[in-house]
DONUKE-121429 format. One record per residue (C-alpha): residue number from 1; residue in three letters; x, y, z. Coordinates in steps of 0.02 Angstrom, whole numbers. Last residue first. Example, Ala and Ser with C-alpha at 12.3 -4.5 7.8 and 13.67 -1.06 7.14 Angstrom:
<2, SER, <684, -53, 357>>;
<1, ALA, <615, -225, 390>>;
//
This chain:
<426, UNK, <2065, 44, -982>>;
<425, UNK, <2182, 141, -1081>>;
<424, UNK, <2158, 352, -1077>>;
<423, UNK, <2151, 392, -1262>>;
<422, UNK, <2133, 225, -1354>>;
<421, UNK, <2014, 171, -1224>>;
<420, UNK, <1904, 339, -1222>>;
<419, UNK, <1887, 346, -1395>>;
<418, UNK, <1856, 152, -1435>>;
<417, UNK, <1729, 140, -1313>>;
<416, UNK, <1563, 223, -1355>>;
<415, UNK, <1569, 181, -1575>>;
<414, UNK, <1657, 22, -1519>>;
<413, UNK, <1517, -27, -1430>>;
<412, UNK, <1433, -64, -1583>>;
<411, UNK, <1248, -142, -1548>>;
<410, UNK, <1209, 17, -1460>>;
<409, UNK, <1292, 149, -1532>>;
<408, UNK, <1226, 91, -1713>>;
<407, UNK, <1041, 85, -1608>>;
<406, UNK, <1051, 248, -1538>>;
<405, UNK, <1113, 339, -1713>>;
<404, UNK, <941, 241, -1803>>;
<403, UNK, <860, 332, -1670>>;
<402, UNK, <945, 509, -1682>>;
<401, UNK, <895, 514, -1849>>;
<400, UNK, <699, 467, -1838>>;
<399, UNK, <699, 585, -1701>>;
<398, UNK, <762, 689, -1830>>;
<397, UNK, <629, 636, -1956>>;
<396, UNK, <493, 682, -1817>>;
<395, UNK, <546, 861, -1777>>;
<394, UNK, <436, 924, -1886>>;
<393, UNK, <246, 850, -1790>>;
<392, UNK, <311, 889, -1638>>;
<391, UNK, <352, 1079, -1707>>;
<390, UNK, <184, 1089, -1782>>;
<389, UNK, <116, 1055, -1588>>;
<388, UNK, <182, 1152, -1481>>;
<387, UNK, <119, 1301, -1539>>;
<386, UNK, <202, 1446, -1609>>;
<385, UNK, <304, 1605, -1542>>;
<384, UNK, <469, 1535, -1627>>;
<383, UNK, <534, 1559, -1453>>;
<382, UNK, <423, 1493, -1351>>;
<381, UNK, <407, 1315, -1478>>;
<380, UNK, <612, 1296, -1439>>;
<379, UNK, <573, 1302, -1271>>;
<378, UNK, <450, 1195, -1254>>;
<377, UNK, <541, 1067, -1385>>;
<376, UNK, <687, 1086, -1275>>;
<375, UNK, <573, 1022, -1119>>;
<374, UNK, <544, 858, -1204>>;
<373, UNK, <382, 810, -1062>>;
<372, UNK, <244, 754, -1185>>;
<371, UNK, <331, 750, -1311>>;
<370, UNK, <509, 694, -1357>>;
<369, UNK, <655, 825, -1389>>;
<368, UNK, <734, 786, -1197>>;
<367, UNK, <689, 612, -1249>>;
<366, UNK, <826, 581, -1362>>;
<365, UNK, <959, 646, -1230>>;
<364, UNK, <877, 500, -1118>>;
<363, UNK, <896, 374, -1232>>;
<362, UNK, <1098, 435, -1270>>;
<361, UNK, <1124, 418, -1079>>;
<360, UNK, <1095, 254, -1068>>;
<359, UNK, <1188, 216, -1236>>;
<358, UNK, <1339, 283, -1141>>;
<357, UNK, <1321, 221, -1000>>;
<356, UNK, <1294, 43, -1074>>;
<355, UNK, <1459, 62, -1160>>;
<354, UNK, <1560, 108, -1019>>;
<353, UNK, <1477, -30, -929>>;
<352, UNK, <1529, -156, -1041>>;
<351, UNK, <1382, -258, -1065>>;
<350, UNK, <1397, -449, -1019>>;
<349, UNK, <1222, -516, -968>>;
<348, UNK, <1261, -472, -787>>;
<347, UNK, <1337, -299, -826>>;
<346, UNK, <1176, -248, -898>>;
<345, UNK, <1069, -288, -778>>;
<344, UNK, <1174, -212, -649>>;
<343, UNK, <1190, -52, -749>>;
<342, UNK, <999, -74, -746>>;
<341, UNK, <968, -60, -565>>;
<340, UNK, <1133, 76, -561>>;
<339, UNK, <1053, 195, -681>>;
<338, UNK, <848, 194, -635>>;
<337, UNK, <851, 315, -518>>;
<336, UNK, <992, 442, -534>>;
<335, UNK, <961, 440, -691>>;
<334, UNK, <777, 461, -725>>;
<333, UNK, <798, 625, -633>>;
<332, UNK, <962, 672, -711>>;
<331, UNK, <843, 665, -877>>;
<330, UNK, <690, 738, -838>>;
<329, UNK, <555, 599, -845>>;
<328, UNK, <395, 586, -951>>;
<327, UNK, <477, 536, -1136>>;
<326, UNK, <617, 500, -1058>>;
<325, UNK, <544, 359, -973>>;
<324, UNK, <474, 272, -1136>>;
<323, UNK, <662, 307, -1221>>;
<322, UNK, <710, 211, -1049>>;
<321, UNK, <610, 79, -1058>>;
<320, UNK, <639, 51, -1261>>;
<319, UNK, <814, 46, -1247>>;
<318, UNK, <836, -74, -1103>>;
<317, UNK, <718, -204, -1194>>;
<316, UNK, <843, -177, -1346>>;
<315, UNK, <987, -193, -1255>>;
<314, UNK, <919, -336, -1171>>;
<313, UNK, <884, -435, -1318>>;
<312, UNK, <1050, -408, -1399>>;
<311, UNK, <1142, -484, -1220>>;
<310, UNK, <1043, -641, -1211>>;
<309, UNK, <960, -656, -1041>>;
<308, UNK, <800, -684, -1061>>;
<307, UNK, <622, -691, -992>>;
<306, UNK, <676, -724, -816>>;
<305, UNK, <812, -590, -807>>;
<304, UNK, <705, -458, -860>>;
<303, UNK, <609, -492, -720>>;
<302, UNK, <742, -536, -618>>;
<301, UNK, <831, -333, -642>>;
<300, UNK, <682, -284, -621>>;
<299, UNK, <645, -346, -452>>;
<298, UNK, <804, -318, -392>>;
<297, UNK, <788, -139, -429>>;
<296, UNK, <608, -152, -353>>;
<295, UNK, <696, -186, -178>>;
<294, UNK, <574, -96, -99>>;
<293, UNK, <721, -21, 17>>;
<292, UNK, <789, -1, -157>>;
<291, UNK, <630, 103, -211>>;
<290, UNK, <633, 220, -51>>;
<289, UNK, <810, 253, -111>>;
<288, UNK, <778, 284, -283>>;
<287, UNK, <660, 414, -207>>;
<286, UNK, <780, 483, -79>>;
<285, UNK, <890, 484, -211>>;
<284, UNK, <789, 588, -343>>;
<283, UNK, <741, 723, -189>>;
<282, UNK, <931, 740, -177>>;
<281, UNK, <979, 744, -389>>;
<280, UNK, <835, 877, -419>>;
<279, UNK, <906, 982, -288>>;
<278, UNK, <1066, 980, -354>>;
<277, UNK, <988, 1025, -527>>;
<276, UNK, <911, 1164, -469>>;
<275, UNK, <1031, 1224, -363>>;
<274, UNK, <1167, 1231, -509>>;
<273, UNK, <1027, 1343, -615>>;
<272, UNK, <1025, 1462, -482>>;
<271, UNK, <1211, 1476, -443>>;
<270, UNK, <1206, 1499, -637>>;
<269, UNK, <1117, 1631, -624>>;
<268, UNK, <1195, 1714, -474>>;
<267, UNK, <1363, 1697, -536>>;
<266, UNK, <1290, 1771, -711>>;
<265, UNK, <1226, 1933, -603>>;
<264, UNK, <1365, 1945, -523>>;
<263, UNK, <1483, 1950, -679>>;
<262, UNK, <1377, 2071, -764>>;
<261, UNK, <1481, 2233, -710>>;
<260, UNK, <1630, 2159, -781>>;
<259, UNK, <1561, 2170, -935>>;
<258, UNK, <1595, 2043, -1048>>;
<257, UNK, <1619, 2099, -1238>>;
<256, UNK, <1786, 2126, -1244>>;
<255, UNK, <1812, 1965, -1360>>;
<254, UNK, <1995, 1957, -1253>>;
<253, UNK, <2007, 2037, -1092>>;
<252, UNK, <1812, 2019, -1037>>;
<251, UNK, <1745, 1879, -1120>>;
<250, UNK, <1894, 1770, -1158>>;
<249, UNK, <1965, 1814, -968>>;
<248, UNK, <1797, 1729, -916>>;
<247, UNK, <1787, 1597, -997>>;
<246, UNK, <1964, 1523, -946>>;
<245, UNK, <1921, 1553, -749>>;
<244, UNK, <1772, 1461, -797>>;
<243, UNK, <1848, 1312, -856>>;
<242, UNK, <1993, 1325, -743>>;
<241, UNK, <1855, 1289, -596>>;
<240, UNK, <1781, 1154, -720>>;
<239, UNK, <1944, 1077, -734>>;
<238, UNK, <1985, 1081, -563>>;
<237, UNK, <1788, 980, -522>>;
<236, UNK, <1825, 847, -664>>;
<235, UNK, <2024, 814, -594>>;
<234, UNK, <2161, 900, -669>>;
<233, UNK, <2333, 828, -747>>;
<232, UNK, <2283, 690, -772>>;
<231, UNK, <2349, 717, -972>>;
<230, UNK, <2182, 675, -1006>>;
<229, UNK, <2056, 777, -907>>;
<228, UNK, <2142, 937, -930>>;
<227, UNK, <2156, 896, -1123>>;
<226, UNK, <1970, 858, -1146>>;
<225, UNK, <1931, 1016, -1035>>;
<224, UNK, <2063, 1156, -1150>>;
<223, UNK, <2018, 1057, -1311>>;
<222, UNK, <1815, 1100, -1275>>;
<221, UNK, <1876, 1277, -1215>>;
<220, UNK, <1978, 1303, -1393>>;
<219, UNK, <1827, 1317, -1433>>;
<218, UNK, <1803, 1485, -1402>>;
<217, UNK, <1944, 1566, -1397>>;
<216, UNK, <1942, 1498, -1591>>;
<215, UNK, <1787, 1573, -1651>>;
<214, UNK, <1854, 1746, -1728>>;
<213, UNK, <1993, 1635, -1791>>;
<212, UNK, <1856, 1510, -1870>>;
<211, UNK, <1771, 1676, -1920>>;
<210, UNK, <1921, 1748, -2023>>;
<209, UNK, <1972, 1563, -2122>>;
<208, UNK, <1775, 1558, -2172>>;
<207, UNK, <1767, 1730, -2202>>;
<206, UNK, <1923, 1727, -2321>>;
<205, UNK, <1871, 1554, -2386>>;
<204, UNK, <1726, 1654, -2496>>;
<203, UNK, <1546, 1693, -2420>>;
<202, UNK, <1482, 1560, -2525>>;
<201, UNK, <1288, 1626, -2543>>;
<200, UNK, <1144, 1559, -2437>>;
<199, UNK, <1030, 1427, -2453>>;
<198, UNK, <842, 1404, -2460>>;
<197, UNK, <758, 1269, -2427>>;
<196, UNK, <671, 1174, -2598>>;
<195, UNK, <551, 1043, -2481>>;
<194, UNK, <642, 883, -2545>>;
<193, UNK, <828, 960, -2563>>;
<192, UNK, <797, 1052, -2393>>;
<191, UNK, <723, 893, -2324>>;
<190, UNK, <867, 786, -2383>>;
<189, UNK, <1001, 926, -2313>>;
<188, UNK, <939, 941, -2162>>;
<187, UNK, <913, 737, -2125>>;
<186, UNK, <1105, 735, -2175>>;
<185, UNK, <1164, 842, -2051>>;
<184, UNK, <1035, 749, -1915>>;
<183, UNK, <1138, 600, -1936>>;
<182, UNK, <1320, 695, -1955>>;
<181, UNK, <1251, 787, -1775>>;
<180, UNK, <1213, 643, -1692>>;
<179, UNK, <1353, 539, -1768>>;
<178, UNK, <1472, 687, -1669>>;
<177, UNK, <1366, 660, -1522>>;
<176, UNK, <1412, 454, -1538>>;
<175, UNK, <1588, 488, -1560>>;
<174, UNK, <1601, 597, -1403>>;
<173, UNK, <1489, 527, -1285>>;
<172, UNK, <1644, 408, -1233>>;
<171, UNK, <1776, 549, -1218>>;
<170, UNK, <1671, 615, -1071>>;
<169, UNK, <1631, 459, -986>>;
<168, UNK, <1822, 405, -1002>>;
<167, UNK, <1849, 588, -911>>;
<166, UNK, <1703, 560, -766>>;
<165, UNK, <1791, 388, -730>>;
<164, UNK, <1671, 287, -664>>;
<163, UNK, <1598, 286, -495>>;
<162, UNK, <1431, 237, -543>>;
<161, UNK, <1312, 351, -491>>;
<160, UNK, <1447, 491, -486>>;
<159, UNK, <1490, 455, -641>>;
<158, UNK, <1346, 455, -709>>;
<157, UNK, <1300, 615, -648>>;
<156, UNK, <1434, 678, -725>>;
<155, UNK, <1373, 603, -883>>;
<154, UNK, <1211, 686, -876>>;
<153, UNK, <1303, 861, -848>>;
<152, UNK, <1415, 834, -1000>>;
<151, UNK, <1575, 915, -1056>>;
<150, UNK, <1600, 850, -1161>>;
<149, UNK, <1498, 794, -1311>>;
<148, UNK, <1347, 707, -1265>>;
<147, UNK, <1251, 827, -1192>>;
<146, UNK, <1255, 961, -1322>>;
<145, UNK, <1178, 833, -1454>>;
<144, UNK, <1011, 869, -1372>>;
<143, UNK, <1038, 1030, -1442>>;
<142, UNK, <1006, 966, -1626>>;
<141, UNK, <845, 926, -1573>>;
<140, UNK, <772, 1064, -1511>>;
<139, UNK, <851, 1174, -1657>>;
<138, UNK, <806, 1075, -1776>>;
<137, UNK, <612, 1069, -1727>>;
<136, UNK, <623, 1267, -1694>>;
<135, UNK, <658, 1299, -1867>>;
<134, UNK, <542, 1158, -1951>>;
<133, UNK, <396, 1249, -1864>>;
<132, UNK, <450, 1433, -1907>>;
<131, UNK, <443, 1382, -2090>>;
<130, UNK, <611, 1417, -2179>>;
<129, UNK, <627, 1563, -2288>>;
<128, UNK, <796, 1672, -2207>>;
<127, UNK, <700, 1779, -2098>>;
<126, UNK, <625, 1630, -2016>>;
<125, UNK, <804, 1551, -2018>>;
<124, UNK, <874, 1684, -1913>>;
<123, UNK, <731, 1710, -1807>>;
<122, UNK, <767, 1524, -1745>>;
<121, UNK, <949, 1545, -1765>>;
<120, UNK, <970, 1673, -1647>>;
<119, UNK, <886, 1666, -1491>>;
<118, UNK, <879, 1473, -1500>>;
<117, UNK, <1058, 1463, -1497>>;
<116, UNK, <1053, 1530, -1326>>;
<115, UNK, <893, 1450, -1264>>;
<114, UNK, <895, 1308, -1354>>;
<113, UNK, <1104, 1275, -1304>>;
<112, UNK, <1061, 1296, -1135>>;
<111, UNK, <902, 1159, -1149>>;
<110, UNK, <1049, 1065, -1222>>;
<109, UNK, <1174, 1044, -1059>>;
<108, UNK, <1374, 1029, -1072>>;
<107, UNK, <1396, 1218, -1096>>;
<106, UNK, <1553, 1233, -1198>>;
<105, UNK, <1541, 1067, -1325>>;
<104, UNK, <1361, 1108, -1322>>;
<103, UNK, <1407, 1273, -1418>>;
<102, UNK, <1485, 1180, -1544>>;
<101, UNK, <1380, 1017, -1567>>;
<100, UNK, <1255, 1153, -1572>>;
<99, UNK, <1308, 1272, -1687>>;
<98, UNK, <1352, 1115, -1825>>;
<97, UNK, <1170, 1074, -1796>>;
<96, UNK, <1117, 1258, -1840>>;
<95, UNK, <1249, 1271, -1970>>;
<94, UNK, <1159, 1138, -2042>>;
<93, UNK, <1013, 1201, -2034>>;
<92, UNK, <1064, 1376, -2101>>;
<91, UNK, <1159, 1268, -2250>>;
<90, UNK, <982, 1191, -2312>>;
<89, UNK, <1045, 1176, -2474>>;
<88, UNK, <1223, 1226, -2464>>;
<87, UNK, <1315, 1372, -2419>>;
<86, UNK, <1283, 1389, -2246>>;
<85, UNK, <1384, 1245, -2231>>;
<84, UNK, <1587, 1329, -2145>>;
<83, UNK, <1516, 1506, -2150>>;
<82, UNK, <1379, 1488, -2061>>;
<81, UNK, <1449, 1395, -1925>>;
<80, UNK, <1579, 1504, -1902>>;
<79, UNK, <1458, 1626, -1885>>;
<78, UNK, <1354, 1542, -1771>>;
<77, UNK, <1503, 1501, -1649>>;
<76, UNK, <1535, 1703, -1668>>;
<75, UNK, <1386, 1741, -1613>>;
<74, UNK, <1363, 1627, -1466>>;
<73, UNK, <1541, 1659, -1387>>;
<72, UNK, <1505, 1861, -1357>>;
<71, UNK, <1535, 1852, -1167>>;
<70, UNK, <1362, 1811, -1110>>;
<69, UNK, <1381, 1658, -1189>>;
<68, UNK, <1568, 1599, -1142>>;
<67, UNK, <1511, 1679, -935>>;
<66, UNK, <1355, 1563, -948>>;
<65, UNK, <1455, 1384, -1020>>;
<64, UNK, <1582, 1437, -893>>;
<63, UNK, <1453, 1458, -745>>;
<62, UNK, <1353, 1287, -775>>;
<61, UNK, <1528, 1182, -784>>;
<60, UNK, <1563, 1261, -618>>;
<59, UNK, <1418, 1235, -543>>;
<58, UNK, <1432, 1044, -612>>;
<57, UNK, <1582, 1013, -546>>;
<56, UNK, <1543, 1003, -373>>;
<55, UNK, <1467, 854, -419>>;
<54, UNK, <1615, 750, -429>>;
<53, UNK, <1625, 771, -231>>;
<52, UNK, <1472, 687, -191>>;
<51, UNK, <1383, 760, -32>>;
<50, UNK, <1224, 792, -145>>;
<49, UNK, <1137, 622, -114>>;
<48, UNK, <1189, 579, 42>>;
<47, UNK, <1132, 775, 89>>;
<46, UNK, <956, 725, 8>>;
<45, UNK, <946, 558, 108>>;
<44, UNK, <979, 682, 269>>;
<43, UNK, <871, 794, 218>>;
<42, UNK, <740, 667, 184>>;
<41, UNK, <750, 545, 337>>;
<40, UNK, <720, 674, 455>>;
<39, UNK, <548, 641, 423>>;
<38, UNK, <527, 487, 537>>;
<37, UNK, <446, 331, 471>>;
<36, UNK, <288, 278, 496>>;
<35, UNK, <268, 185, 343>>;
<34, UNK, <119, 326, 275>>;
<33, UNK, <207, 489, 307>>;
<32, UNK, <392, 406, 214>>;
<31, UNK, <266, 361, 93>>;
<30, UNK, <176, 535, 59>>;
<29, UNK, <338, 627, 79>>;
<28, UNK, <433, 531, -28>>;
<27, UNK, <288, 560, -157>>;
<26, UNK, <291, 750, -106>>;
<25, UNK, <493, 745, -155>>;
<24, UNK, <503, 661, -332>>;
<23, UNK, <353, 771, -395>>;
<22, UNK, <421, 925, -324>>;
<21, UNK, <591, 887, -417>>;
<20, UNK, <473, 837, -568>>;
<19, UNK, <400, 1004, -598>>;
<18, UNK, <239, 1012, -548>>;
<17, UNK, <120, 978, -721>>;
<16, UNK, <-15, 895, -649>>;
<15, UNK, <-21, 731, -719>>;
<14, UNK, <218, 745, -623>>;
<13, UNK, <109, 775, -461>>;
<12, UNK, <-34, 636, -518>>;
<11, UNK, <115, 505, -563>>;
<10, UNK, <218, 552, -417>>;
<9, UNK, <78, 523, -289>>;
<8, UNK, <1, 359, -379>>;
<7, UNK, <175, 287, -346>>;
<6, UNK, <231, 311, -183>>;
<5, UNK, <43, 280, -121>>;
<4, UNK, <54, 90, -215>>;
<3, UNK, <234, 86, -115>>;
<2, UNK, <134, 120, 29>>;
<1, UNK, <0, 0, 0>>;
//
């Protein structure tokens, strides 16, 4: 009955729209209330939850991405971006994916990349001749590539989780976000051809050689965490910190074009933003850990268990529960609960675990673009000023995309492990 109460709770919370941290936290509430137990179990459940070094990194991670933005790195991603495919058929939507993998690169989450990409590109390409729907459905999706090449929130969460190395986890994602954005590259240019997009005129290799320079500060970020994390020479959480340190001299001594003034403001954000997510990761683990007292981990891991255990099968039963979860879960959310029970599923039928990670994580980026919940396509929708709807409806082929991506990286591991073995062994 409690568990029953547990349930029916988060599902009517999450029915009613409350965002899922509030969700995770009044069903805790109601079954913690309902077993008799005592209260103080939360906080201290949350604090268990939170007290995990590796997370530390994610403020910081949150604050370099901001300080790059505010400091003129948007623009000048875009017009690199431009310059290097906006010259073919459908070259604005391309450069729109190409802006994301980019931009993501910096701030390691994609409803940052919507909302800062989003700005520009979506008008952008309305001015340009596309149809506002097919504008904000690439741009929703192609930010959920953001999360898979480092840095990466969802993969530090991983990590923590799991205890595996944040920097493998990293270099992982890579490949696969890069197949992301060749995938939903090649979806532009077949509906441009199909639909007769517009394109824009070759703007000659002395703009493209000027804006990669104009660029480079930029993402030379992305070489400046891969390499920290590497060599060994820095830990996740350092690297962040030099992350933002990095950022910010960009903005203000080098593009000019961060005012010192702002720099509270953005701390403030982004301390903000950092809570939120923190937050989200202690109510989720005094849910998860309401479920393991429950012991529906074990549960589902024998369930699967007793209907089979050949590796291809589970991968594919694995796949569709968690693209059905992100669908109605936020990401970190669906992590923190369901990662370890099915890590130990996996690892019993003989899945690497780097590899499962990184297909794990891959599911949920696809749902962060998948209605009802997919937040980016929310925000995407705002800023086209349209309905939700139309842009469901065009983002279709590149869920179509990003599928046929998921199930490469999953029956390849090569395409998750390769990169971080060759670069940092076993």
């Amino acid at each position: 009955m409690d568990l029953f109460l547990l349930v029916v709770t988060f599902a009517a919370t999450l029915a009613l729209g409350a965002p899922v941290a509030v969700c995770l936290g009044l069903s805790s509430l109601a079954y913690i209330l309902a077993a008799g137990l005592p209260v103080v179990i939360i906080p201290q459940r949350m604090y268990a939850g939170m007290d995990v070094f590796v997370l530390l990194c994610i403020p910081g991670f949150i604050l370099a991405g901001n300080l790059m933005n505010f400091g003129g790195v948007t623009e000048r991603i875009i017009r690199f971006a431009n310059a290097l495919v906006g010259w073919m058929r459908g070259g604005l939507a391309m450069a729109n994916v190409a802006d994301s993998m980019m931009f993501g690169g910096i701030s390691g989450t994609a409803v940052a990349d919507v909302a800062a990409t989003g700005s520009v590109m979506i008008p952008g390409m309305k001015k340009s001749g596309y149809p506002a729907d097919f504008s904000a459905a690439i741009t929703a999706a192609s930010s959920t590539v953001g999360p898979m090449i480092p840095p990466s929130v969802p993969m530090i969460i991983v990590g923590a989780l799991s205890g595996m190395s944040v920097g493998q986890l990293f270099l992982a994602g890579a490949v696969p976000g890069v197949l992301m954005g060749i995938g939903m590259g090649i979806t532009c240019y077949v509906l441009a051809v199909r639909r007769n997009y517009p394109r824009q005129p070759w703007q000659g290799v002395s703009e493209l050689i000027a804006s990669f320079f104009s660029a480079f500060w930029a993402l030379a970020m992305i070489g400046l965490i891969i390499g920290g994390l590497m060599s060994g020479i820095a830990t996740p959480t350092e690297t962040a910190i030099v992350a933002c340190i990095y950022a910010f001299i960009v903005g203000a001594f080098v593009y000019r074009e961060l005012p010192i003034r702002a720099v509270p403001k953005i701390i403030v954000n982004s301390a903000v933003s950092s809570a939120g997510i923190l937050a989200l990761v202690g109510f989720a683990n005094v849910f998860g850990s309401i479920l393991a007292s429950e012991r529906i981990p074990q549960m589902l891991v024998n369930a699967v268990l007793s209907v089979t255990d050949n590796k291809y099968l589970v991968i594919l039963l694995v796949n569709c529960l968690l693209l059905i979860v992100g669908m109605f879960m936020e990401t970190i959310a669906a992590l923190i609960i369901l990662f370890v029970p099915l890590l130990t599923l996996a690892t019993s039928v003989g899945i690497d675990p780097l590899h499962f990670a990184t297909f794990a994580v891959l599911n949920l980026m696809i749902g962060l673009c998948t209605p009802p919940i997919g937040v980016c396509l929310f925000v995407a929708a705002n800023i086209a000023r349209i309905p939700l709807m139309p842009v469901i409806r065009a983002v279709l082929p590149f869920l179509i995309s990003n599928i046929i991506v998921l199930l490469l990286v999953s029956y390849y591991p090569p395409f998750a492990t390769w990169l971080p073995t060759t670069l940092m062994g076993n």
